[in-house]
ROVOKE-977992 format. One record per residue (C-alpha): x, y, z. Coordinates in pm, whole numbers, m for minus. Example, Ala and Ser with C-alpha at 12.3 -4.5 7.8 and 13.67 -1.06 7.14 Angstrom:
<sites>
xx_yy_zz
1230_m450_780
1367_m106_714
</sites>
This chain:
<sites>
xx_yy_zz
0_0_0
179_338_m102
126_598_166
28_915_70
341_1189_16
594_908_85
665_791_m205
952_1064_m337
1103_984_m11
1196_536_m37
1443_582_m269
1727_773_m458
1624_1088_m660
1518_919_m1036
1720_1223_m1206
1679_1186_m1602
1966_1251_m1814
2025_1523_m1990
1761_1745_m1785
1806_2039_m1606
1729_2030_m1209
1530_2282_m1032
1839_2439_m883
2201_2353_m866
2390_2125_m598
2505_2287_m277
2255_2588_m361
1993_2649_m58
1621_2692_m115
1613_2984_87
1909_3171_m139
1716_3104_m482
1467_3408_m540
1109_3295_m562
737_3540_m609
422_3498_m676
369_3458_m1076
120_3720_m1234
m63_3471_m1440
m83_3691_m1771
m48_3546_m2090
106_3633_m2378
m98_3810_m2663
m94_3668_m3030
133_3905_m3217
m116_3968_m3504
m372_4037_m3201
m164_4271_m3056
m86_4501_m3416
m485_4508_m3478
m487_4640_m3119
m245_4911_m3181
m353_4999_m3537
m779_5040_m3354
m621_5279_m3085
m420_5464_m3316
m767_5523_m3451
m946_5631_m3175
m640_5877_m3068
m618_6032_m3374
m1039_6094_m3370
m916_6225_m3014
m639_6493_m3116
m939_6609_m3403
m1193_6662_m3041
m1434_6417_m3237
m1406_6224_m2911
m1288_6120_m2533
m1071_5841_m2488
m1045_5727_m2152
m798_5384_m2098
m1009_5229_m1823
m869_4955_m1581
m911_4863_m1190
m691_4680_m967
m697_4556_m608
m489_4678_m315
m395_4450_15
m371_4584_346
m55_4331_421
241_4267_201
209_4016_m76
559_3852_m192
616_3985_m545
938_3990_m758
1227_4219_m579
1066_4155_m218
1292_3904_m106
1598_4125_m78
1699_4107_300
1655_4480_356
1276_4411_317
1229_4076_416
1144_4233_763
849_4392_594
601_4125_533
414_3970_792
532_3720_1017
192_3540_1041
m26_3602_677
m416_3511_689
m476_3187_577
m721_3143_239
m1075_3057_541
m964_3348_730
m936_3615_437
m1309_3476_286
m1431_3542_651
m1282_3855_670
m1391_3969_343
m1797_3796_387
m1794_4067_692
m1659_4353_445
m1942_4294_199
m2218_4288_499
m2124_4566_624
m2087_4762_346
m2393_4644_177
m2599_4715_517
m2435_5093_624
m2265_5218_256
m1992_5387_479
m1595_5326_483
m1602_5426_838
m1844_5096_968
m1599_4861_728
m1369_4711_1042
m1335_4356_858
m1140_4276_515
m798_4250_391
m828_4407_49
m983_4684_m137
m1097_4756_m518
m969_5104_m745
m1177_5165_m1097
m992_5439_m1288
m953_5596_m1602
m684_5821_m1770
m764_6046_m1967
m574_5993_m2343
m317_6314_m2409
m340_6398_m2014
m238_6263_m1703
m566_6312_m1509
m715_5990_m1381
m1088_5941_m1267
m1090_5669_m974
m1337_5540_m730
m1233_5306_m423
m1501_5069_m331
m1480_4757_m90
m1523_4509_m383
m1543_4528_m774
m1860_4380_m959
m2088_4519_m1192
m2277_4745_m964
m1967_4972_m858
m1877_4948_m1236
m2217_5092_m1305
m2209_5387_m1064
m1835_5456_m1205
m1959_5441_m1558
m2233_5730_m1373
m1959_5936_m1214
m1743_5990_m1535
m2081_6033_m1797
m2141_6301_m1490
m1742_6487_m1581
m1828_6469_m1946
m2164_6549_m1982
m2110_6914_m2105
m1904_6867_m2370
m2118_6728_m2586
m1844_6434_m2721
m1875_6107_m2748
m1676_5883_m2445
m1493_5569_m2533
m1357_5382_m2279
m1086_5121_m2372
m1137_4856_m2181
m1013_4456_m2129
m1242_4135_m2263
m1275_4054_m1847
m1610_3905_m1767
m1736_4167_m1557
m1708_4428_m1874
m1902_4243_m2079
m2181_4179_m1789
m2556_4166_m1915
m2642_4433_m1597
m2452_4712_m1780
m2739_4695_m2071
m2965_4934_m1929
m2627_5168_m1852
m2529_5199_m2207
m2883_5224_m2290
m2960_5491_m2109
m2595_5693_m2237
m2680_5546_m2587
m2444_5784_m2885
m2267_5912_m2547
m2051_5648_m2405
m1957_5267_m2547
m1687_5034_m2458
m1388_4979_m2672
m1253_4572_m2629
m856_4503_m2622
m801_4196_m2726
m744_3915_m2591
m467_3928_m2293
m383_4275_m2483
m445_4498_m2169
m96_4495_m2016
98_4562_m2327
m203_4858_m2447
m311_5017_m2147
m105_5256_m2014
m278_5295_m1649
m154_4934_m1583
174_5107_m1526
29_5408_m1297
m107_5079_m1090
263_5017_m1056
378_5329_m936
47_5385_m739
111_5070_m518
460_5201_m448
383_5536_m367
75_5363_m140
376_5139_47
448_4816_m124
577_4536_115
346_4789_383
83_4625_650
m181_4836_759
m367_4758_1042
m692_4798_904
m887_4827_570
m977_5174_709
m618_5286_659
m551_5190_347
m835_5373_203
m728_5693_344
m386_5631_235
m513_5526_m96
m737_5811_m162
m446_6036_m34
m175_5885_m287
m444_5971_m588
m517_6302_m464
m176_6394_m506
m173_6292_m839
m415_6536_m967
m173_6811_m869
115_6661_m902
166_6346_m1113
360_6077_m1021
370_5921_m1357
454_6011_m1715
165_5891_m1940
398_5837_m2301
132_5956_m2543
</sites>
């Protein structure tokens, strides 16, 4: 009867010839840099130059003021330090926590967010959670950027930011076009009656697939917006790091912290 996890362990190492081991002999685990992988996937290459050649499009209906472009993304924010590439230097190793939630402890944590905020509507009476949603938008040939914090990204907060920005633009009388990713929750049926309702005034403009990283530019504000917020950082409370977070992007509008290359 083979016992479960013991089998790697009876005998010698089975190393093949000719292919390469995880690590070289006499090398520690603990010396070998390790983080968490992203997950993103390459785009096709003929995918990626119809991309380019559609938003060339819409820019240069943009420099005419035919239209708004707005490059539209959102991305989450953890109030304790996540391992990523460069973290494991021994300057910052001291930085992340010494005991992380486990996976049952952050859904119990975040169940409490979502009552709470679905029953009060208020930051302040959020006490539970370990991570926070940002929706924004920059602005093509500027470096403003529209945002709106909320506990938890779904269709309903994309709704009320697709409300907020119609709200900015209204008086202009233009046409807004929001470049956006093929993610599930931008092609929800629940945003029907949105674009309905704005129909000539706003639409959505798809990527394609697993284009957004290489197209979007605000995918590299994230970047410096997580640094500026405290990367490798643990803050006490989801409280906190909203403050801190809306702090970090109202510092932006005066003075930006990144150079959109238009």
């Amino acid at each position: 009867m083979e016992l479960s996890g013991t089998r790697d362990r009876l005998g010698p190492p089975d190393w093949r010839a000719g292919e390469p081991r995880k690590r070289p002999r006499g090398v520690k685990k603990k010396k070998v840099s390790y983080y968490r992988p992203t997950g993103r996937l390459d785009p096709a290459p003929a995918d990626l130059a119809y991309g380019s050649l559609e938003l060339a499009t819409l820019e240069y209906q943009a420099r005419r003021g035919e239209i708004i472009v707005l490059y539209e993304n959102e991305t989450i924010l953890w109030r304790f330090a996540l391992p990523r590439a460069g973290w494991w230097r021994t300057a910052q190793r001291a930085r992340l926590p010494i005991r992380p939630l486990s996976q049952s402890q952050i859904k119990r944590e975040e169940a409490l967010k979502r009552q709470a905020w679905v029953q009060y509507r208020s930051w302040s009476r959020v006490t539970s959670g370990v991570w926070l949603s940002v929706l924004g938008a920059v602005q093509y040939g500027t470096s403003k950027v529209f945002y709106k914090v909320v506990p938890h990204f779904d269709a309903q907060a994309l709704r009320q930011y697709i409300h907020q920005v119609m709200a900015t633009f209204r008086t202009t009388g233009k046409e807004v076009v929001m470049v956006v990713d093929r993610s599930g929750i931008h092609r929800a049926h629940k945003l029907d009656t949105t674009f309905d309702h704005y129909h000539g005034t706003c639409r959505f403009h798809f990527l394609p697939a697993h284009c957004g990283h290489h197209l979007n530019p605000i995918a590299g504000f994230w970047r410096v917006m997580k640094d500026a917020i405290g990367a490798g950082r643990c803050f006490p409370d989801l409280h906190q790091l909203y403050h801190r977070t809306r702090q970090v992007l109202m510092a932006h509008q005066e003075r930006p912290m990144y150079a959109f290359h238009w």
